[in-house]
Structures are given as structure tokens and as C-alpha cells.
N, C-alpha and C positions, 0 to 999 in steps of 0.2 A: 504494500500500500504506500502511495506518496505522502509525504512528509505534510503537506495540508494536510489530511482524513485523519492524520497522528493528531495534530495540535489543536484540529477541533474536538476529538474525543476528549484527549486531556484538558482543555478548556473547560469542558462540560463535568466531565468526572473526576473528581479526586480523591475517592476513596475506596476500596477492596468491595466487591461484593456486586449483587444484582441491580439497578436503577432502573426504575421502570419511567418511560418517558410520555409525553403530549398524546405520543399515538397507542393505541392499545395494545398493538401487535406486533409493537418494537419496545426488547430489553437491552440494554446494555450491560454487560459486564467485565468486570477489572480482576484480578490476582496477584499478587505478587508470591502465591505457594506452587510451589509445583506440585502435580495432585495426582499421584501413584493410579496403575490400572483398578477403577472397580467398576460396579454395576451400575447403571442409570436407563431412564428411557429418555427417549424424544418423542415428539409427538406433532406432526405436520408443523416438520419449521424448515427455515433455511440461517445457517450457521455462517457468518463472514468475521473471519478471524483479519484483525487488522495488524496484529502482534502476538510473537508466540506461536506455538505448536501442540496442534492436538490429533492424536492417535484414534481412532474407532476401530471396533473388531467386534465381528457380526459371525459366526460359525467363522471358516478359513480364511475369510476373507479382512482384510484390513483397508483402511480410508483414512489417509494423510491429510486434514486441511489446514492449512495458514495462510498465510497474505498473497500466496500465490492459488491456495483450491479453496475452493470454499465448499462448504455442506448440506445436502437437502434432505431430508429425512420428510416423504411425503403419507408416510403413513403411522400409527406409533408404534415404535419398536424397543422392547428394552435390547440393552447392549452392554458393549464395556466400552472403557474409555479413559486414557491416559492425559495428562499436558506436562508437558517439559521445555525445556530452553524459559523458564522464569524466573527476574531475578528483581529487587525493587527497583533496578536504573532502569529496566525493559519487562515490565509487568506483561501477562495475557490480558489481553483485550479483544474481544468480539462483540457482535452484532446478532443477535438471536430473536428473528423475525419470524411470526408464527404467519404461518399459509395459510390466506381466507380463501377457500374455497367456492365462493362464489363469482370472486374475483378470475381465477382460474379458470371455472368453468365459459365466465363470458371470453375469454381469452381464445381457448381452444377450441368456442365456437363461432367465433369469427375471424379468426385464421387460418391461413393454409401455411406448415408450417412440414417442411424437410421432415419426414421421422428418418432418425436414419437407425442401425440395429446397435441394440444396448450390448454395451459388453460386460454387463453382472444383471444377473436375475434379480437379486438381492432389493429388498425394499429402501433402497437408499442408496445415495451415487457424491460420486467428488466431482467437479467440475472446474475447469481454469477460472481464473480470475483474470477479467481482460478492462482495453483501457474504457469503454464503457459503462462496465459493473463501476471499477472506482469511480469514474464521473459522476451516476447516480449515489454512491454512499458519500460521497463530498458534501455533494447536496443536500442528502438526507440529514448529515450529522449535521448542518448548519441550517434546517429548519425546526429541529430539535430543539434550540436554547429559545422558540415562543409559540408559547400557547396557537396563537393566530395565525402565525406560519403555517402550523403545524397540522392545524384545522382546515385548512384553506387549500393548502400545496402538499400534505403528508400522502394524500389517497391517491393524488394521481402517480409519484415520486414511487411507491411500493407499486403500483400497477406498474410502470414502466420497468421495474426491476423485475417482477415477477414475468415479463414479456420475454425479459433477454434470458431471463433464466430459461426459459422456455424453449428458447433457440440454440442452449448450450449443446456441447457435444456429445454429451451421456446423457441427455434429460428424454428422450427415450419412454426412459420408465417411468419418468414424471408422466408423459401425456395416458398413457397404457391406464394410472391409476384413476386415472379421471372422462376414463369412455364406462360407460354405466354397464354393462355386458359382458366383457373378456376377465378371464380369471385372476387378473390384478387388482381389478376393481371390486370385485366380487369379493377376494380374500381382505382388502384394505377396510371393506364393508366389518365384515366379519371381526378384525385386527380392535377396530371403533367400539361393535359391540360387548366384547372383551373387556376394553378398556372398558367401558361404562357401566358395565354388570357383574365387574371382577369377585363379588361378595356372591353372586346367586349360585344354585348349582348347576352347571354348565354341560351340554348334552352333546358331545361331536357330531352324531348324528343329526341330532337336532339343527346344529351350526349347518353345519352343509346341505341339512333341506330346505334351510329359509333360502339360502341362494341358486337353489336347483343344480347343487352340486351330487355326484356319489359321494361316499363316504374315502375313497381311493382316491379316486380325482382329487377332491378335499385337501386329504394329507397330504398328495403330492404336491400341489401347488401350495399350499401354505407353506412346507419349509422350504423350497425352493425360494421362496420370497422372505422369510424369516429367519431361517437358517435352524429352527426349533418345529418339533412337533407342537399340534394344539397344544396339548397336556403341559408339556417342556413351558410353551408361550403362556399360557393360564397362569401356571408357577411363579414363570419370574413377574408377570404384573401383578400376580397380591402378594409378593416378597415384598417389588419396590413401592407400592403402596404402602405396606404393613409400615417400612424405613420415614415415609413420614408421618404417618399417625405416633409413632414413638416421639420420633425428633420434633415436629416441629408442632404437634398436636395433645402432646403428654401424653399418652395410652399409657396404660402398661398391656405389659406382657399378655396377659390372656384375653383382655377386650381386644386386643390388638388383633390374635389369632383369628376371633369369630369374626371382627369387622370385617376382616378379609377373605372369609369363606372355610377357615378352617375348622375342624372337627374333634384335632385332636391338638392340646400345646404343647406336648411332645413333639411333637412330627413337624408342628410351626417353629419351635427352636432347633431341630434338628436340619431343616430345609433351608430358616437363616442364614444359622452360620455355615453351613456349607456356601451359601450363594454368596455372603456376603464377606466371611472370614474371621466375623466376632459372633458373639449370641444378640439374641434382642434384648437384653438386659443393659448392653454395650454400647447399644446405638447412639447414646446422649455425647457418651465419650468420645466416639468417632468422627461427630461433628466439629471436634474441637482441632482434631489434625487435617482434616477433607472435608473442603468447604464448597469445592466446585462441582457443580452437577452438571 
């Protein structure tokens, strides 16, 4: 990123942590920790790192983005997720922009736009960062510091970003997840209702009759695009649920389990600290070393 995009973030932000800004669907955030591989999800955004390096790993597959790729994650996926190269003279710094889907859909359907073929299945992709993308985040970070800017010029500034996105050279998958019909959409469907009924109890079969899928077809294509079976995917979203009802919600331990569909709190601290490396007793603790999600 150019040295302007630098000096208006740092204008605007000066302290560690998430900033939520004028528009609703832009956060900004700072680090000056470096913040070890763990679990997290995403959930339809697009990630523009302006400083600093961060690592994703989806099954075998890994995604480099910083000031040169940046990140789209169009459907919700938990993952893992590393940043390194952080230090307080050169903190991480990004741009965590959540995808309106509606905005999208007008997009894709009044364009005719190159598909050309993805080269990862995977429900998320890296793409270059070109002198374009920076022109519009120059823009964007310098309608940020007013309310009125912000109101006025914020919607069209993310439409136009969202446009080029669209036009990247892996986004492919981007347009796949958003034609209502083909097994991308289908499963991203699916991925939504997950995320939103993580507590109920959840029926495979059931999942893949709402979208007129087999139950084959089903599995196939979900990891293919998740890199986890249902079951595997179910797991890790009321994990990283369960992770903020402890931290940031106060639970304890056993409201915690049933909030998130479990049955037995055995098998809820058993299934933690497997995924995550400590118990849920531990979670309070852990926030104090890994702060970055």
C-alpha cells in the first residue's frame, strides 16, 4: 500500500484493537502482537491488509494476504489463522469490510463480466492488490474521518470496490456463490443456516433436502468448498461460538455447552480444548495473550 493509505489510517487510528467506523460495514483494525496460528471464523467479508502479514489455512490449502493480496471470504467459514512481521514501529493494520449482499447481487446482474476458471474450490480466495483497489481504499480511509462524507460518498466508494473485486483474477468463486442454483450457492445457503441455528439439532439429511440436494452430492460438495465434513463444520461453529459466550459474554462453562447445542460438558471441554489448545475454563486467560480474530 502507498505511503498516503499509511498516514490516513494512522491519522484516524491510534490505538491497538477493532474501530468501528461512519459506515457499518467497515472495521478497522491495529496490532502491534503478533498473534500465533489459532481458530476463528469469517463470515462474508473482504480483508485489505495495509501493513503486516497474515496467514489462513482452510484443510491443505493456505492464503497469504498483505499489502500486496488481499482477502475474501464470501461465505462463513471457521479457519485458522496466523499474523507475523508485527512490531510497535510497523503494527498490522487492515481493513475488514463485510459483503452486502445485495449490493452484489445488483452487481452480477447487470454485468457481463469474464468468468474465467477458479483455481481453488475452497470457499475463499486471495487476490492481487492492484493500483485501482488502492485508489479506492485512499478514498475510502479519507471519507472515514466525517460522518457526512461518509453518508453521502461511503455507498457508492464500497460498490465500486466491490465491482473490481468482482473483476479480480480468482473471484470466480465469488460470482458461483451468488447465482441462486449451482452447488456453491446452495452449500453457502446451507454454511448461513449453520451459522444461524448452531444451538438447534441439526439433521444432514434434512440440510440437503431443503436445497434439493442427495445426501452424497451434499457431502461432496460441502467439503470441497469447506474443507470439513457437515459434522466436522457444525463442531467448529458452536466451538467458536461457545469462545465468545465465555470471553466476551461471561458464561460459564456449562450454560456455555447447552447454549451451543451440546448435551454433554464433558465432550464440550473435551472438543474445546482439542480445537482450541486450552479448556473453556481458560478462555478468559487466553484473551489476555491473542487478541486478534
Amino acid at each position: 500500500m502507498n505511503k498516503q493509505i499509511l498516514e490516513q489510517f494512522h491519522s484516524y487510528i491510534k490505538t491497538d484493537g477493532f474501530h468501528k467506523t461512519f459506515l457499518k460495514n467497515v472495521t478497522l483494525f491495529k496490532t502491534t502482537t503478533q498473534i500465533p496460528r489459532e481458530p476463528l471464523i469469517y463470515d462474508l467479508c473482504l480483508i485489505l491488509v495495509l501493513q503486516g502479514e497474515k496467514i489462513a489455512y482452510l484443510g491443505d490449502q493456505s492464503f497469504k494476504y498483505d499489502n500486496k493480496n488481499y482477502l475474501v471470504v464470501p461465505t462463513t467459514l471457521p479457519f485458522e489463522c496466523e499474523t507475523y512481521g508485527t512490531t510497535k514501529e510497523e503494527p498490522f493494520i487492515c481493513i475488514l469490510i463485510t459483503i452486502d449482499k445485495k449490493i452484489m447481487y445488483e452487481l452480477l446482474n447487470s454485468l457481463t463480466i469474464d468468468k474465467k476458471e477458479i483455481k481453488c474450490d475452497l470457499g475463499l480466495f486471495a487476490d492481487s492488490v492492484n493500483e485501482d483497489i488502492e485508489e479506492i481504499t485512499l478514498r475510502l480511509l479519507k471519507i472515514l474521518h466525517s460522518e457526512k462524507d461518509s453518508e453521502i460518498l461511503g455507498n457508492s466508494i464500497i460498490r465500486e470496490l466491490f465491482y473490481t473485486i468482482l473483476k479480480g483474477e480468482n473471484s470466480s468463486f465469488l460470482h458461483k456463490m451468488f447465482l441462486q442454483n449451482n452447488h456453491e450457492a446452495k452449500i453457502a445457503r446451507v454454511l448461513k443456516n449453520i451459522h444461524d441455528n448452531y444451538n438447534d439439532k441439526l439433521d444432514i439429511a434434512s440440510l440437503a433436502q431443503e436445497e434439493e440436494m442427495s445426501v452424497s452430492s451434499f457431502h461432496t460438495h460441502f467439503k470441497k468448498i469447506t474443507s470439513y465434513t457437515p459434522l466436522q463444520y457444525i463442531k467448529n461453529i458452536r466451538l467458536n461460538k461457545a469462545k465468545d459466550f465465555l470471553i466476551n459474554q461471561n458464561y460459564n462453562v456449562t450454560d456455555t455447552a447447552f447454549s451451543v447445542g451440546y448435551v454433554s460438558i464433558s465432550q464440550f471441554s473435551n472438543d474445546f480444548k482439542n480445537y482450541f489448545g486450552y479448556p473453556p475454563k481458560e478462555a478468559k486467560q487466553s484473551l489476555q495473550k491473542f487478541t486478534l480474530k
